[in-house]
Structures are given as structure tokens and as C-alpha cells.
N, CA, C and O of each residue as an XYZ file, in Angstrom:
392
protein
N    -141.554   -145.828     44.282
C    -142.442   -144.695     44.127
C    -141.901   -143.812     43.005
O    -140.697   -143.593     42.868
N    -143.048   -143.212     42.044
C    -142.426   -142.618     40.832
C    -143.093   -141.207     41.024
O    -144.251   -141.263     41.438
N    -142.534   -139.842     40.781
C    -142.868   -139.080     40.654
C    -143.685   -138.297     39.314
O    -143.064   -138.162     38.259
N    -144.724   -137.933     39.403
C    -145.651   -137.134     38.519
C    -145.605   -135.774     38.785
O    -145.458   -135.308     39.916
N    -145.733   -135.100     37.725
C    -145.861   -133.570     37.635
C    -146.944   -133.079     36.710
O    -147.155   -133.076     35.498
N    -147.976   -132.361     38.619
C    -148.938   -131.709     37.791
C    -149.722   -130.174     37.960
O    -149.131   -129.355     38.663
N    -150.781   -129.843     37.455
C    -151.246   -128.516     37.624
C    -151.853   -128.372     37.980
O    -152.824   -129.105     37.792
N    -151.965   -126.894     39.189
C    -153.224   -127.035     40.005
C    -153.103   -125.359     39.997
O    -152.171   -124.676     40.420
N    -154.412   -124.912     39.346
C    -154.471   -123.596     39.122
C    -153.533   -122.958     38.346
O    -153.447   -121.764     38.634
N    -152.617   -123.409     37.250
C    -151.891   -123.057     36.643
C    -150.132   -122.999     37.194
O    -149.188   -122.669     36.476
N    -150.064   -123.367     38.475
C    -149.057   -123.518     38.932
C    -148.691   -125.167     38.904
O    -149.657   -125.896     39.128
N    -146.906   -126.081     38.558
C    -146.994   -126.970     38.647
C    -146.168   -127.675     40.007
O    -145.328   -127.123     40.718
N    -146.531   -128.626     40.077
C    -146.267   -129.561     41.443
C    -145.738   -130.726     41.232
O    -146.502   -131.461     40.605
N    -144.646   -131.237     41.527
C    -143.933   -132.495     41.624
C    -144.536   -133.114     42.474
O    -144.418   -132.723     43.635
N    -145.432   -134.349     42.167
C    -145.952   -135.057     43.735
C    -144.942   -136.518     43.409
O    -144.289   -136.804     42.405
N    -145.153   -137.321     44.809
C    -144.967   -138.612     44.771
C    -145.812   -139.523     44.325
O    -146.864   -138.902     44.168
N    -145.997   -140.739     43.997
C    -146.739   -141.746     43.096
C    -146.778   -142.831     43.480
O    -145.893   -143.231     42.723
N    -147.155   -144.042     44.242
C    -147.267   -145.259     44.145
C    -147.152   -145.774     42.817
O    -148.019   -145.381     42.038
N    -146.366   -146.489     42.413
C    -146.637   -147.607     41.137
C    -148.381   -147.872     41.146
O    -149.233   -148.076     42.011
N    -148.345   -147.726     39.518
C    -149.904   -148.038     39.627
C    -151.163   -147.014     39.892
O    -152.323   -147.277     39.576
N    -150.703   -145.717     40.571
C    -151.535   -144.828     41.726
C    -151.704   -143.779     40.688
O    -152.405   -142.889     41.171
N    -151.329   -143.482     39.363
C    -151.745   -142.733     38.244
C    -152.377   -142.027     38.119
O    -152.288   -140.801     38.053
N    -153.627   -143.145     38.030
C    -154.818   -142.919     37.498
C    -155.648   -141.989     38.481
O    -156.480   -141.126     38.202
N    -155.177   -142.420     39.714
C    -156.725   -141.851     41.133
C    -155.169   -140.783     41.535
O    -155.616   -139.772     42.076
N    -154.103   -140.715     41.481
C    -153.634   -139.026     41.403
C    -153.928   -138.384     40.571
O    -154.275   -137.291     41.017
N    -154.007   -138.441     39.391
C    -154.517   -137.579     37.923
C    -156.140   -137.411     38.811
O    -156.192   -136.409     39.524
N    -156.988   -138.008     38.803
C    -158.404   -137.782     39.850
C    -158.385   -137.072     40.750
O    -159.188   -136.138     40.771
N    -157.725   -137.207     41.511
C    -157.524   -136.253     42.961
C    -157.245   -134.961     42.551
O    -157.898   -133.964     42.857
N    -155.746   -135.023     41.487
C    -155.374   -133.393     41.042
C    -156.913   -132.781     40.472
O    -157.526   -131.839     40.976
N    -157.262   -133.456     39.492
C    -158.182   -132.877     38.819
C    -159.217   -132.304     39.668
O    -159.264   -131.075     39.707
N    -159.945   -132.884     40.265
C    -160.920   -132.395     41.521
C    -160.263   -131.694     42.637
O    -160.821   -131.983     43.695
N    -159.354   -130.938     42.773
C    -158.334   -129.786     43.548
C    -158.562   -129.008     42.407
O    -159.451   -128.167     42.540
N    -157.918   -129.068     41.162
C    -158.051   -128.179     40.378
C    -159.304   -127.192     40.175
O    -159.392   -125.966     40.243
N    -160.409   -128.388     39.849
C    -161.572   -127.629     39.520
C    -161.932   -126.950     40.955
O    -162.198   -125.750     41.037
N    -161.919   -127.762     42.003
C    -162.559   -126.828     43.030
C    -162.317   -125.447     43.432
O    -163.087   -124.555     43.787
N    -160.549   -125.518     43.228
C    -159.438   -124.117     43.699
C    -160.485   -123.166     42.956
O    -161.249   -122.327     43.433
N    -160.264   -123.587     41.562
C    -160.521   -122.683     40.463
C    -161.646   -121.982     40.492
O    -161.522   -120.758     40.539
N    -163.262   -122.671     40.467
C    -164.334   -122.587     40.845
C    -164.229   -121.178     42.378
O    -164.588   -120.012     42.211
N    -163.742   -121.658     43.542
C    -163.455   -120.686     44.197
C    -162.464   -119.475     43.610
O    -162.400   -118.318     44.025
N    -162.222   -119.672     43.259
C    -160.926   -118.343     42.426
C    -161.962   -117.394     41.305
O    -162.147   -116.178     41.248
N    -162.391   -118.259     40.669
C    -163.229   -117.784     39.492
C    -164.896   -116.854     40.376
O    -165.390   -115.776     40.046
N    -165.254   -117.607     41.268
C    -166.086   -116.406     41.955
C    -165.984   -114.997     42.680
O    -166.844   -114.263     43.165
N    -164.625   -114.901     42.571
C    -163.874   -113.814     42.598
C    -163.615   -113.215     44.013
O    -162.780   -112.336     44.225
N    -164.351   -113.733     44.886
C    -164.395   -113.456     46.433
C    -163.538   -113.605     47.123
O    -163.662   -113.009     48.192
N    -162.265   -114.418     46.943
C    -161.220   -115.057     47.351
C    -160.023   -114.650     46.881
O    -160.092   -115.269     45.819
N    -158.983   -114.103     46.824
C    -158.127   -114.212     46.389
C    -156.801   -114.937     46.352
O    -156.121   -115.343     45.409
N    -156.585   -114.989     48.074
C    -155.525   -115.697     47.890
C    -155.186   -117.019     47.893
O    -156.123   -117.739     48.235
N    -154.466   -117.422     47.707
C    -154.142   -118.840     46.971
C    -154.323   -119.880     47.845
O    -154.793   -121.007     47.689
N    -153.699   -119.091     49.146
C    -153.529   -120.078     50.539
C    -155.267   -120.429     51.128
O    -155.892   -121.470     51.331
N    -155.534   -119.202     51.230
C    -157.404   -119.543     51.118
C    -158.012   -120.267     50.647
O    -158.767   -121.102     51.147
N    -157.676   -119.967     49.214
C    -158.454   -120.767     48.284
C    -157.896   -122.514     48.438
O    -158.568   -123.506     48.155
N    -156.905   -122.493     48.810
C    -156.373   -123.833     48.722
C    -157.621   -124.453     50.332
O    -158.599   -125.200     50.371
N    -156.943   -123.725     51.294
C    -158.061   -124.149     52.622
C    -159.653   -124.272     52.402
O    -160.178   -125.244     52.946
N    -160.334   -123.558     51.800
C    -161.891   -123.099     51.264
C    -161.552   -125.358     50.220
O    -162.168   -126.394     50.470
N    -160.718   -125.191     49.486
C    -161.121   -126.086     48.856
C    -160.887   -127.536     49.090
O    -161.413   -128.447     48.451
N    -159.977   -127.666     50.149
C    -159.858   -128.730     51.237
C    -161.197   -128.766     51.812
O    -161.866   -129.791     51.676
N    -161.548   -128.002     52.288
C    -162.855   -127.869     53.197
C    -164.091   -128.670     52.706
O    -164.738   -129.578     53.226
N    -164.208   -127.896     51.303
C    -165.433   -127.996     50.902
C    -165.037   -129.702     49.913
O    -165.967   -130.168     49.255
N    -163.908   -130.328     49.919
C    -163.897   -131.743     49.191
C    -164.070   -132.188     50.481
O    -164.738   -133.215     50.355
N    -163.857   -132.009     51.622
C    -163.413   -133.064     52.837
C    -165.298   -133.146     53.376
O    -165.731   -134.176     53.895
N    -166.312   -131.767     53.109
C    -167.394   -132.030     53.272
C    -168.211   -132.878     52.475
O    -169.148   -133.612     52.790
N    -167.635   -132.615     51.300
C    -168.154   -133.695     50.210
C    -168.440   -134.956     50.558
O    -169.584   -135.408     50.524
N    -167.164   -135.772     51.007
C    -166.682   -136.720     51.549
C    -167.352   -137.334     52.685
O    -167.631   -138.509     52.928
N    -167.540   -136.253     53.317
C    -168.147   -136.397     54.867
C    -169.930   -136.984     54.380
O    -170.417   -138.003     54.869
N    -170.554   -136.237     53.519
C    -171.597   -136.265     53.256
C    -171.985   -137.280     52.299
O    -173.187   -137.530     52.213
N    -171.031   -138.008     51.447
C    -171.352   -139.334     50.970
C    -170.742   -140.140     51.939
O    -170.946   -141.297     51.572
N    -170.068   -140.143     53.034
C    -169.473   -141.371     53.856
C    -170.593   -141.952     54.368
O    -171.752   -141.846     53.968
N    -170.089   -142.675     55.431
C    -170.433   -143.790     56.490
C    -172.135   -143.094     56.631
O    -172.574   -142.026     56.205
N    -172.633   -143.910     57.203
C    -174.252   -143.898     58.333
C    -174.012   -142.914     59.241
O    -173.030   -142.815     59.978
N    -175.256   -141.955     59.131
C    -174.870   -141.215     60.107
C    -174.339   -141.302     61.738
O    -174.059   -140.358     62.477
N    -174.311   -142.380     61.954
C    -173.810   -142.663     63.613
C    -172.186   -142.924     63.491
O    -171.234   -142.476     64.130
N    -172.250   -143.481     62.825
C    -170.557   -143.780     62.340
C    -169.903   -142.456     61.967
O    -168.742   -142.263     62.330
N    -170.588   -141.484     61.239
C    -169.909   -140.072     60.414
C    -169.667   -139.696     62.139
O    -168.496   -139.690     62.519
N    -170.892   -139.352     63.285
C    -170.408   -138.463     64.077
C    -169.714   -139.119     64.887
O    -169.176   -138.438     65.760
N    -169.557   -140.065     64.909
C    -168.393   -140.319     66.164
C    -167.306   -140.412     65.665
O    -166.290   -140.794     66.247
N    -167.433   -139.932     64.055
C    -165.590   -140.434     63.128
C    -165.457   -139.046     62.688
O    -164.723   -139.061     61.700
N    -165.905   -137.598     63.020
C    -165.554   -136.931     61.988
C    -165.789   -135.295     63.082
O    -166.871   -135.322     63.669
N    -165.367   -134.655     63.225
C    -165.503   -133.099     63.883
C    -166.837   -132.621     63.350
O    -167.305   -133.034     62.289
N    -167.438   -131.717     64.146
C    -168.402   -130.887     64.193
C    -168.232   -130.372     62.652
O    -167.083   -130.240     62.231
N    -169.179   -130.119     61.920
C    -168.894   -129.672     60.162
C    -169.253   -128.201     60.530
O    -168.419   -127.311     60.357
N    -170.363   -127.968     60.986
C    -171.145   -126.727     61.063
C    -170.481   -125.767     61.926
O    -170.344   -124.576     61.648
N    -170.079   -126.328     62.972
C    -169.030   -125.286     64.009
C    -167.606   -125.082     63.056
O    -167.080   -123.969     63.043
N    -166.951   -126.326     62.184
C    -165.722   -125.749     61.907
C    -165.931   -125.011     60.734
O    -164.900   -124.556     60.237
N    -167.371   -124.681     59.943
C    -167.670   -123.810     58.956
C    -168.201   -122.610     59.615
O    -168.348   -121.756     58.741
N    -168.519   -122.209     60.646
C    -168.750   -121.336     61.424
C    -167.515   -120.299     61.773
O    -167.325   -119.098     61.579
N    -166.839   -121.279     62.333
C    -165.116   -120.838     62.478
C    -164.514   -120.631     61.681
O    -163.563   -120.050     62.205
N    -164.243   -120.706     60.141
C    -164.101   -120.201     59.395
C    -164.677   -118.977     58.568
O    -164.088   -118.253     57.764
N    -165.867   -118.954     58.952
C    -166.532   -117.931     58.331
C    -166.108   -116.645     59.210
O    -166.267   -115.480     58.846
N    -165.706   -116.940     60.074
C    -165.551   -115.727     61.075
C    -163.889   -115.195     60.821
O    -163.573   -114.034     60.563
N    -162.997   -116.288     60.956
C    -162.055   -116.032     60.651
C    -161.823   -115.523     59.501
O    -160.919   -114.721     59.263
N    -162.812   -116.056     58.530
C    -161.911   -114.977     57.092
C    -162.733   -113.886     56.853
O    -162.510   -113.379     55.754
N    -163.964   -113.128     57.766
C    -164.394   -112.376     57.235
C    -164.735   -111.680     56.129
O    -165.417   -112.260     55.284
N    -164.318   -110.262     55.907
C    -164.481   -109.915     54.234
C    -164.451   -110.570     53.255
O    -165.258   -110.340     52.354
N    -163.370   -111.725     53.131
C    -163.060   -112.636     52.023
C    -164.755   -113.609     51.469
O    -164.945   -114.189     50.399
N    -165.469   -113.502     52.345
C    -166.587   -114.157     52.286
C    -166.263   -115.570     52.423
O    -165.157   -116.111     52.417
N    -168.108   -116.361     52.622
C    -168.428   -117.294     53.670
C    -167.997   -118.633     52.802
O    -168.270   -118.785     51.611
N    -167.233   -119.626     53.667
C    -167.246   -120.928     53.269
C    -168.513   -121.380     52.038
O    -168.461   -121.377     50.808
N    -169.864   -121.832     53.208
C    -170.582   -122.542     51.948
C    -172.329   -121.194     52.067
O    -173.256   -121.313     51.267
């Protein structure tokens, strides 16, 4: 395993690497990046730790919403709408997930 170093919101990160795994880590960073940022840049959010959670969230819905058939998504995946609910409540002022 080889280590890469990269940027995510202007801060940098030593990750780990599979031989070979390059290309779809450079992908992954990049789509963290833009998303953090995108949330950062609407200005509603500030902190980092948020913005990092808000942007987990909203790739992992992504995900959810091109995956499997819907019968397969709900028996493989948590309530989307309740755990965006629960978040919206929890961060209050900071404003709403989606």
C-alpha cells in the first residue's frame, strides 16, 4: 500500500492507497472536495466538521439514489428521510440538509 497526499478544502491529507487505486482515490478526493466546498461556499455552514457530515450525507444519498431496485435499496439501506429529518433538527440554525 502506497501513500498519496491530497486536498480537501484547502487543507492536506495523507491517505493510504492500494497499488493501482490512484486513479478512483484522486475521484473520490475530488467529489469530497467539490461537495465540502459547494456546502462551504453557500455560506450557511461553517464548520468544517459539519460540512464534512452535510457532505458525507448528501454523496451517500447520491449513491443511495443511483443504487440497487428499489426493494433491494430498502431492505439494504436506513430510512433517508428520517435520518435527513434528524439532522435537520439537530443542526438547527446552521440550516437544512437538502
Amino acid at each position: 500500500m502506497k501513500q498519496m497526499e491530497v486536498t480537501i478544502m484547502g487543507q492536506s491529507y495523507l491517505l493510504g492507497c492500494p497499488d493501482g487505486g490512484e486513479a478512483a482515490l484522486s475521484k473520490a478526493v475530488g467529489q469530497v472536495d467539490k461537495e465540502m466546498s459547494a456546502i462551504r461556499d453557500a455560506g450557511r455552514v461553517k464548520a468544517r466538521e459539519r460540512i464534512a457530515v452535510l457532505a458525507a450525507l448528501n454523496l451517500a444519498y447520491q449513491l443511495a439514489e443511483g443504487g440497487p431496485a428499489p426493494a433491494a435499496k430498502s431492505a439494504a439501506l436506513p430510512d433517508l428521510d428520517g435520518l435527513v429529518r434528524r439532522l435537520d433538527e439537530a443542526l438547527g440554525h446552521d440550516g437544512h440538509l437538502l
